[in-house]
N, C-alpha and C positions, 0 to 999 in steps of 0.2 A: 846311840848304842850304849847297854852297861858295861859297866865294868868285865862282868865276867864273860859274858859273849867278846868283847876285846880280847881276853885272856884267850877264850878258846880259839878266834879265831887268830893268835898270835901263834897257840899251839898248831895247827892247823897249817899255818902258812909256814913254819919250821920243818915242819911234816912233810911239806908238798910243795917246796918254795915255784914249783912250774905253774902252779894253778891260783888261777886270779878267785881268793874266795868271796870278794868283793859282789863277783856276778854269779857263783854257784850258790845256788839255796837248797838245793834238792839234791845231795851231793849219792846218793844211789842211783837216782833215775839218770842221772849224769855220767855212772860209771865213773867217779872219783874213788870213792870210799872203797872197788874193789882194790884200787892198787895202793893203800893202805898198807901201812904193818899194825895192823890191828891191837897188840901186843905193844907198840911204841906207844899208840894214841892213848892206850886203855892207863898204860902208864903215866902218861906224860898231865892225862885228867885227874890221878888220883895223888899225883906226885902236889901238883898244881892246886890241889884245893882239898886236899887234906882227907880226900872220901878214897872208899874203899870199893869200887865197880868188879864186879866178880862176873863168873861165866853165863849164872841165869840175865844179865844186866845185858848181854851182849845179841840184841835184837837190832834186826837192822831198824825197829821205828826210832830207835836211841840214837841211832847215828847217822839217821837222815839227811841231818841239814844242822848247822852249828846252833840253832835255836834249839832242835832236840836235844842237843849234849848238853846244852845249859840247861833243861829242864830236867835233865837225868841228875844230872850234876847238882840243881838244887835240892832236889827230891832227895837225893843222897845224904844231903849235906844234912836236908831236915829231920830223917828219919834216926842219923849220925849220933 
């Protein structure tokens, strides 16, 4: 696992300390990501890695599974 997928999935399990993110990957199809604070996470990504996620960023294929958020999250960082 990289670095930044650790990070997120460290953000992620702070988020949601009930939920084992070890065994979720598809975290919509799961019904994880509804009970979310959407607003904590979005923060907690940009706080965390220095990018700027805004409201067009906020699709659920972004927040599927902590490999999307690390893809968002790079793409960000690149475009940054």
């Amino acid at each position: 696992m990289n670095d930044m997928k650790e990070q997120v999935m460290k953000i992620l399990e702070e988020l949601r300390p009930d939920v084992d993110f070890a065994k979720e990957t598809a975290l919509i199809d799961d019904g994880v990501l509804d009970s979310f604070d959407i607003v904590s996470l979005v923060g907690e990504l940009n706080d965390n890695f220095g990018v700027e996620i805004n409201v067009d960023d906020l699709l659920p294929e972004n927040f599927n599974s902590a490999d999307a958020m690390v893809e968002l999250v790079t793409r960000m960082q690149e475009e940054g």
